[in-house]
MDTraj code that builds the backbone (N, CA, C; nanometers):
import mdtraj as md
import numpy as np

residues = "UNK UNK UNK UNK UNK UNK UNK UNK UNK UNK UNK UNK UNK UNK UNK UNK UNK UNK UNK UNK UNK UNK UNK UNK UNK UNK UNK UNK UNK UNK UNK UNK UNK UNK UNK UNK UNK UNK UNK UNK UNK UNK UNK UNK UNK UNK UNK UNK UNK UNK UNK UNK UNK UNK UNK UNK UNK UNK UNK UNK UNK UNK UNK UNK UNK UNK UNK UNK UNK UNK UNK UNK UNK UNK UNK UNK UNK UNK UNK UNK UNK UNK UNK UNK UNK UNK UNK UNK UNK UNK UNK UNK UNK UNK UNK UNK UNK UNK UNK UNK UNK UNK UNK UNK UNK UNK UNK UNK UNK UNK UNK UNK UNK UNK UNK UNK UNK UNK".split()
xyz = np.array([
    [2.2847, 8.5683, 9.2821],
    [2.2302, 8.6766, 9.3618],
    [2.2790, 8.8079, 9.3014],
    [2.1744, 8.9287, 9.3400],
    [2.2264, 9.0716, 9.2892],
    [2.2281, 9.1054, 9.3440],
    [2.2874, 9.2256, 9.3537],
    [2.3368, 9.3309, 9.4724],
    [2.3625, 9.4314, 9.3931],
    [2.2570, 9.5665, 9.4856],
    [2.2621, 9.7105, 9.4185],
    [2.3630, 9.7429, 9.5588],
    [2.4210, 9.8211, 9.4912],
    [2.5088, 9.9131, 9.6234],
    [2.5335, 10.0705, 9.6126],
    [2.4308, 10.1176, 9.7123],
    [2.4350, 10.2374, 9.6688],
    [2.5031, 10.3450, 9.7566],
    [2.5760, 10.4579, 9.7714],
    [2.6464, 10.5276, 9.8911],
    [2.6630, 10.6632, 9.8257],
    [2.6700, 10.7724, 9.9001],
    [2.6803, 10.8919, 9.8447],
    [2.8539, 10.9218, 9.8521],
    [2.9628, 10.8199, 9.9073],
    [3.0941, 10.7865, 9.8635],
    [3.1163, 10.7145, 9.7932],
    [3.1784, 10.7093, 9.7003],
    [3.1820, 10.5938, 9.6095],
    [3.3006, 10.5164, 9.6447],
    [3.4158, 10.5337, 9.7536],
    [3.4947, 10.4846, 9.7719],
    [3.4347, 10.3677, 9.8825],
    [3.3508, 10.4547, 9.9503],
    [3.2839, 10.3275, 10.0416],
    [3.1927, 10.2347, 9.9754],
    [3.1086, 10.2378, 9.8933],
    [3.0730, 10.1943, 9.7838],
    [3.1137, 10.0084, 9.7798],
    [3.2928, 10.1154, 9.6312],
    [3.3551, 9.9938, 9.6273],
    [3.4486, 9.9166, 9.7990],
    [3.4319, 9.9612, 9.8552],
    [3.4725, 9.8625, 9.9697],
    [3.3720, 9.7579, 10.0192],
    [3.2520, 9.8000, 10.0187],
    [3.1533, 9.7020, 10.0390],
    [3.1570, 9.6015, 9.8940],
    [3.1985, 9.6444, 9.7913],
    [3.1452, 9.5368, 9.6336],
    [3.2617, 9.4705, 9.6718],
    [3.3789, 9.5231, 9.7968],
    [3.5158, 9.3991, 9.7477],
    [3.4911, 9.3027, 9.8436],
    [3.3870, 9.3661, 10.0190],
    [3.3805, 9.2633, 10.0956],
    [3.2507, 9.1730, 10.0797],
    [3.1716, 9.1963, 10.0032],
    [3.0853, 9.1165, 9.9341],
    [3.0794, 9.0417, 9.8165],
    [3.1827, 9.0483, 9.7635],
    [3.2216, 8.9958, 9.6284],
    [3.3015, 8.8998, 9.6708],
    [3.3773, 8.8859, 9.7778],
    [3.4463, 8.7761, 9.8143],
    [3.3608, 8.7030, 9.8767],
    [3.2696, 8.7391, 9.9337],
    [3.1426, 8.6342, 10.0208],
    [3.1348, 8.5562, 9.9634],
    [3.0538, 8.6350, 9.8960],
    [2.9137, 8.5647, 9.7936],
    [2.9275, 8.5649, 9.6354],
    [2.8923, 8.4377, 9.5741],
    [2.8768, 8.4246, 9.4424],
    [2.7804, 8.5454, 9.3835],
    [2.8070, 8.6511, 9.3567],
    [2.6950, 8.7299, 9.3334],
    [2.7333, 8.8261, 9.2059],
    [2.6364, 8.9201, 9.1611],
    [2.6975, 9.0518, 9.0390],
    [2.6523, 9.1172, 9.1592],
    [2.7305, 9.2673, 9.1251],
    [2.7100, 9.3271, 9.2004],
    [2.6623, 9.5185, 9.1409],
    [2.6326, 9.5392, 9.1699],
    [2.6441, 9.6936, 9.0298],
    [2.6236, 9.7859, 9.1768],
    [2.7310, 9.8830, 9.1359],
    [2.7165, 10.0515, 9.2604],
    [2.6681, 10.0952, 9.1728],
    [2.5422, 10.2058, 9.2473],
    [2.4916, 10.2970, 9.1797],
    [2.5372, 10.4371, 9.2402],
    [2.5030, 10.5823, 9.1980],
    [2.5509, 10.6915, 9.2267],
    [2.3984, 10.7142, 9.3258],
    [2.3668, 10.8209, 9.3927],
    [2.2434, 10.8345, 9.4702],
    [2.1452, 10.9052, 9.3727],
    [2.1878, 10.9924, 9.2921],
    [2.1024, 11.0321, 9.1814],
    [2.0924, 10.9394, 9.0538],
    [2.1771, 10.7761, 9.0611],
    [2.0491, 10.7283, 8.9448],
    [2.0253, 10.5686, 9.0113],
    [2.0780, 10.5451, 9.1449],
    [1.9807, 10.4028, 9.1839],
    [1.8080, 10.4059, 9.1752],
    [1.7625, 10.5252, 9.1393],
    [1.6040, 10.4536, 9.1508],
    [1.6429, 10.4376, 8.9579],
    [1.6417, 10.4412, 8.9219],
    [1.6432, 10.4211, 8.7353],
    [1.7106, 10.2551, 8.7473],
    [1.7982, 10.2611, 8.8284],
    [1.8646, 10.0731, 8.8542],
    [1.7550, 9.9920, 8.9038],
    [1.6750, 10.0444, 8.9797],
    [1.6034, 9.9862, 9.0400],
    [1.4752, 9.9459, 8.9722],
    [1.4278, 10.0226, 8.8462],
    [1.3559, 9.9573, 8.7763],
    [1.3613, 9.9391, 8.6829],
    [1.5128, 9.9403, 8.6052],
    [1.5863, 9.8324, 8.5051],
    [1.6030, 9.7054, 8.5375],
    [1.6439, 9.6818, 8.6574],
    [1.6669, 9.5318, 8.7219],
    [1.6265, 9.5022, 8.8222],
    [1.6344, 9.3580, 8.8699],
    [1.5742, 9.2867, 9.0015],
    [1.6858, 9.2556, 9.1024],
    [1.6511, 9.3481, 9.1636],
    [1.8037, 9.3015, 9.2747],
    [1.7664, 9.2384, 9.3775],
    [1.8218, 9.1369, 9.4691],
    [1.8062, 9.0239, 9.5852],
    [1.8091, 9.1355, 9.6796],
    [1.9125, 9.1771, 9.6589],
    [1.9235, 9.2836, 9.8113],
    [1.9910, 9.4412, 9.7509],
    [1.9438, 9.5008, 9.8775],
    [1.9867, 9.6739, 9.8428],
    [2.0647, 9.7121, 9.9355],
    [2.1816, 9.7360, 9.9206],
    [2.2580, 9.8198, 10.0358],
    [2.2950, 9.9163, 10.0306],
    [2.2242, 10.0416, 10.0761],
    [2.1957, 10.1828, 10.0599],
    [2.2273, 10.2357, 10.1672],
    [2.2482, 10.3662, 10.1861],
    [2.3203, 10.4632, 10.3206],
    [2.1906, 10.5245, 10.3361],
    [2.1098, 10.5360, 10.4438],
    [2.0092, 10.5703, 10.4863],
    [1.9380, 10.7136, 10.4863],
    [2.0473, 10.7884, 10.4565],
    [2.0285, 10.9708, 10.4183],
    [2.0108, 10.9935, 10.2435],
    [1.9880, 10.8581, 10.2042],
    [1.9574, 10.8982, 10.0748],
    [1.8090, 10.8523, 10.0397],
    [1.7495, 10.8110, 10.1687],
    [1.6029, 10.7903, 10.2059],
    [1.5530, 10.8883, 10.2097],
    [1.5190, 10.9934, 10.1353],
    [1.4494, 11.0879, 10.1898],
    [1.2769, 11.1602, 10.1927],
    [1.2384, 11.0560, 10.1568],
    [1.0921, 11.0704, 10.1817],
    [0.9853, 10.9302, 10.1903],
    [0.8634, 10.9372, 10.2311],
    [0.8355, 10.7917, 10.2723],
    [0.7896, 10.7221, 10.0886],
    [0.7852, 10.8341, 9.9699],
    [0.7998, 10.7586, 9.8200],
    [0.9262, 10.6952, 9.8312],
    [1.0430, 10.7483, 9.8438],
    [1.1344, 10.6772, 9.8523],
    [1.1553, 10.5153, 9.9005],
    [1.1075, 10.5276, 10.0319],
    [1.1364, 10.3893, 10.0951],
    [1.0254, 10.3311, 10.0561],
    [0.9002, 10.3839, 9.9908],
    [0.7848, 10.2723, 9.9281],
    [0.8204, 10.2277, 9.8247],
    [0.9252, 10.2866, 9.7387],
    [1.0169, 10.2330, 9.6597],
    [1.1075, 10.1385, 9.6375],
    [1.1511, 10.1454, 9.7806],
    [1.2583, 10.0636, 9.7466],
    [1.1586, 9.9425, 9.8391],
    [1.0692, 9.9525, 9.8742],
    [1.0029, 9.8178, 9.9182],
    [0.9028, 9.7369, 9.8046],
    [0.9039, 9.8112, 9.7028],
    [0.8154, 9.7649, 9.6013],
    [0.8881, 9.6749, 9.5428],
    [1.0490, 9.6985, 9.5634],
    [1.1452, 9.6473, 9.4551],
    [1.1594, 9.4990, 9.4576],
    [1.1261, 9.4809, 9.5662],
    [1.1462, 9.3097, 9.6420],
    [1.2622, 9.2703, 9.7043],
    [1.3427, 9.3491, 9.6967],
    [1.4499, 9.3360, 9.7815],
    [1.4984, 9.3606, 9.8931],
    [1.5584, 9.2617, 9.9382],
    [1.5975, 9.2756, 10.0940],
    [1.6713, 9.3703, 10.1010],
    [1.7001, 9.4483, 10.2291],
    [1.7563, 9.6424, 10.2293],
    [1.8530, 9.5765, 10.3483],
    [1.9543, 9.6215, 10.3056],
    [2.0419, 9.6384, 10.4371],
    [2.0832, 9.7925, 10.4555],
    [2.0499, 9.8896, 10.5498],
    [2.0841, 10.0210, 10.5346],
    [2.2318, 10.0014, 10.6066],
    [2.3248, 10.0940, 10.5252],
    [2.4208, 10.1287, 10.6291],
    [2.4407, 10.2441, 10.6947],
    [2.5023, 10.2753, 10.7617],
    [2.5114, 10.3986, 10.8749],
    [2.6616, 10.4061, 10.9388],
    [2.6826, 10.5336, 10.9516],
    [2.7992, 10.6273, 11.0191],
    [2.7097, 10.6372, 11.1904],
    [2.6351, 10.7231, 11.1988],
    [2.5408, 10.7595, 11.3365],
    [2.4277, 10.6948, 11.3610],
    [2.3568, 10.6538, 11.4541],
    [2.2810, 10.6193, 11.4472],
    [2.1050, 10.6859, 11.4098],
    [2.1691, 10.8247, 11.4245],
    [2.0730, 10.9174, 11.4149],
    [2.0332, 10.9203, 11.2848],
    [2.1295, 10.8646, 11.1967],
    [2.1224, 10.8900, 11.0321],
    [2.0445, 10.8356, 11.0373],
    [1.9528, 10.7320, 11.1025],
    [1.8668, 10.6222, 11.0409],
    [1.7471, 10.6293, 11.1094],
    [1.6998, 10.7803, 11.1807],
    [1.6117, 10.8138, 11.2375],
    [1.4515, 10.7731, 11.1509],
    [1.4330, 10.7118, 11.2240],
    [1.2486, 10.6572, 11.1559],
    [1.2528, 10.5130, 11.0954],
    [1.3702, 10.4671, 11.0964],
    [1.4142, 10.3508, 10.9826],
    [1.4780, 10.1984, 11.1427],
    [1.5374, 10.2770, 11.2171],
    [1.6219, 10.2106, 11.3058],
    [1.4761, 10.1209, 11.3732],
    [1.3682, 10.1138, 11.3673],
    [1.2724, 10.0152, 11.4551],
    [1.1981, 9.9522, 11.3503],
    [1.2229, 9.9442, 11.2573],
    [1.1495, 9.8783, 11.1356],
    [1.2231, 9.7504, 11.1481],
    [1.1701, 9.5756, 11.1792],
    [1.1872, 9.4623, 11.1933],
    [1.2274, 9.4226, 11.0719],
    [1.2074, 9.5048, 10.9471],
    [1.1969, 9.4078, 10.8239],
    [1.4047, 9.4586, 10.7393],
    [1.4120, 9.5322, 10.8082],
    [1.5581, 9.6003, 10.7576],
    [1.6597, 9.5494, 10.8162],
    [1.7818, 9.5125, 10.7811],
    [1.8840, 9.5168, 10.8181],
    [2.0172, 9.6416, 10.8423],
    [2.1260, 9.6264, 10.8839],
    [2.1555, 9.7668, 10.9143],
    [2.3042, 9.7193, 10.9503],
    [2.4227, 9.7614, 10.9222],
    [2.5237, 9.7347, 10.9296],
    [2.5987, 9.8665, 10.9513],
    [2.7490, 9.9319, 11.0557],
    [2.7960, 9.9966, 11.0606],
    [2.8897, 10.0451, 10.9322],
    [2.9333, 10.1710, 10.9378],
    [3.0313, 10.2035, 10.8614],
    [3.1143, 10.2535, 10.9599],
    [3.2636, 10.2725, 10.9382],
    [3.3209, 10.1697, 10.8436],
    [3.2957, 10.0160, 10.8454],
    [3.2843, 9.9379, 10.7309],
    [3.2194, 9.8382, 10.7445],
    [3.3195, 9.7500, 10.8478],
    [3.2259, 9.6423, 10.9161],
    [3.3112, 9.5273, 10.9882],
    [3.3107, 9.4534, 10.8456],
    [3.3768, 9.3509, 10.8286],
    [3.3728, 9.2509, 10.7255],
    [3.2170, 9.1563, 10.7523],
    [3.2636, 9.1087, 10.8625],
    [3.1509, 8.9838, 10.9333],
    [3.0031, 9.0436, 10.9346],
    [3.0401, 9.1478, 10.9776],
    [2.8721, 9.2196, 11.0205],
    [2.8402, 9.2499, 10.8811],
    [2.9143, 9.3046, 10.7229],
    [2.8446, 9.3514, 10.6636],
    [2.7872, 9.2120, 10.5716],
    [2.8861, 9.1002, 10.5666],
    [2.8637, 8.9397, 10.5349],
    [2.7317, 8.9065, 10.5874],
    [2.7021, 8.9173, 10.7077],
    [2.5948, 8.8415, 10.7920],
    [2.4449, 8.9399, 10.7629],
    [2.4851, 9.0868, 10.7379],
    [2.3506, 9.1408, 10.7008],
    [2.2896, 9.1061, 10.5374],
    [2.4151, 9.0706, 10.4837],
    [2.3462, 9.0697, 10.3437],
    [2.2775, 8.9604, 10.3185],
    [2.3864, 8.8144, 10.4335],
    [2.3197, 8.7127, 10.4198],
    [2.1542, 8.6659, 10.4351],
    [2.1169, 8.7843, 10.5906],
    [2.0137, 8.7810, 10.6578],
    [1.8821, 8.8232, 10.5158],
    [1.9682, 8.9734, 10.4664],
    [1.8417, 9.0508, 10.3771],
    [1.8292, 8.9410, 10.2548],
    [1.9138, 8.8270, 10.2644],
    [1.8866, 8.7904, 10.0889],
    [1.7857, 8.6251, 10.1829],
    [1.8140, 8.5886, 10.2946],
    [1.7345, 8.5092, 10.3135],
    [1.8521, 8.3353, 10.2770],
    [1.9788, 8.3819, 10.3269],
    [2.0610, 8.2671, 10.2611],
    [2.0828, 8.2062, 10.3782],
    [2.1451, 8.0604, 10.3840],
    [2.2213, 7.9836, 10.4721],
    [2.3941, 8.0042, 10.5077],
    [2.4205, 7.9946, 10.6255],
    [2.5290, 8.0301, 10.6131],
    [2.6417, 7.9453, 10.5588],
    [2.6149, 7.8216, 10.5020],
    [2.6877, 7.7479, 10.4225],
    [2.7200, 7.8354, 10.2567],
    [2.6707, 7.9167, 10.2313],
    [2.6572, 7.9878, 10.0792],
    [2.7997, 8.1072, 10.1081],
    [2.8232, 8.1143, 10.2508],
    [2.9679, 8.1917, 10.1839],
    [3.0151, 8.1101, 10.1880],
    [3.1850, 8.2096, 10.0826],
    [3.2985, 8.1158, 10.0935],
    [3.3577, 8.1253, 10.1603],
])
top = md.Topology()
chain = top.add_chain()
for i, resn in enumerate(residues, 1):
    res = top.add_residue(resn, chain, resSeq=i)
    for name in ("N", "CA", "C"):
        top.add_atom(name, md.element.get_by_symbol(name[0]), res)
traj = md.Trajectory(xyz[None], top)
């Protein structure tokens, strides 16, 4: 499995690549917010876990739905995720991350069993 991880902190970033890297058998690559769309059509990622204020127009999110990958947005407020928060097809996990909750969204966006963590 791949995993883009994208955050406009990069410290939060790598906290999600350490609690997902222990999950899941996976690569994982952080991108910066000014060059995940260039990642995004260099490679095929399973899932995207992106901070939702770096959505900023509806090219954007037709983008990242073209990509084929399952989206888990994360979020500080809930307001950050204004227009995005009633969409059925997204996942959505708090920051600071829970461990479990951010495990169980990635599991959900990649479409895995829960026998596949470790």
């Amino acid at each position: 499995m791949r995993i883009l991880i994208v955050d406009p902190e990069y410290l939060v970033a790598m906290d999600a690549e350490r609690i997902v890297g222990a999950a899941f058998e996976c690569e994982i690559e952080i991108a910066m917010p000014r060059d995940y769309q260039a990642s995004l059509e260099k490679r095929n990622f399973d899932v995207v876990l992106i901070d939702p204020s770096l959505v900023k127009s509806s090219e954007d999110m037709q983008r990242l739905r073209e990509c084929g990958a399952g989206m888990v947005f994360t979020r500080s407020l809930p307001e950050e995720a204004a227009g995005i928060l009633d969409r059925p097809d997204v996942a959505f996990t708090p920051k600071p991350f829970d461990d479990r909750q951010l495990i169980e969204a990635i599991r959900n966006a990649a479409g895995m069993k829960r026998h596949s963590v470790i």
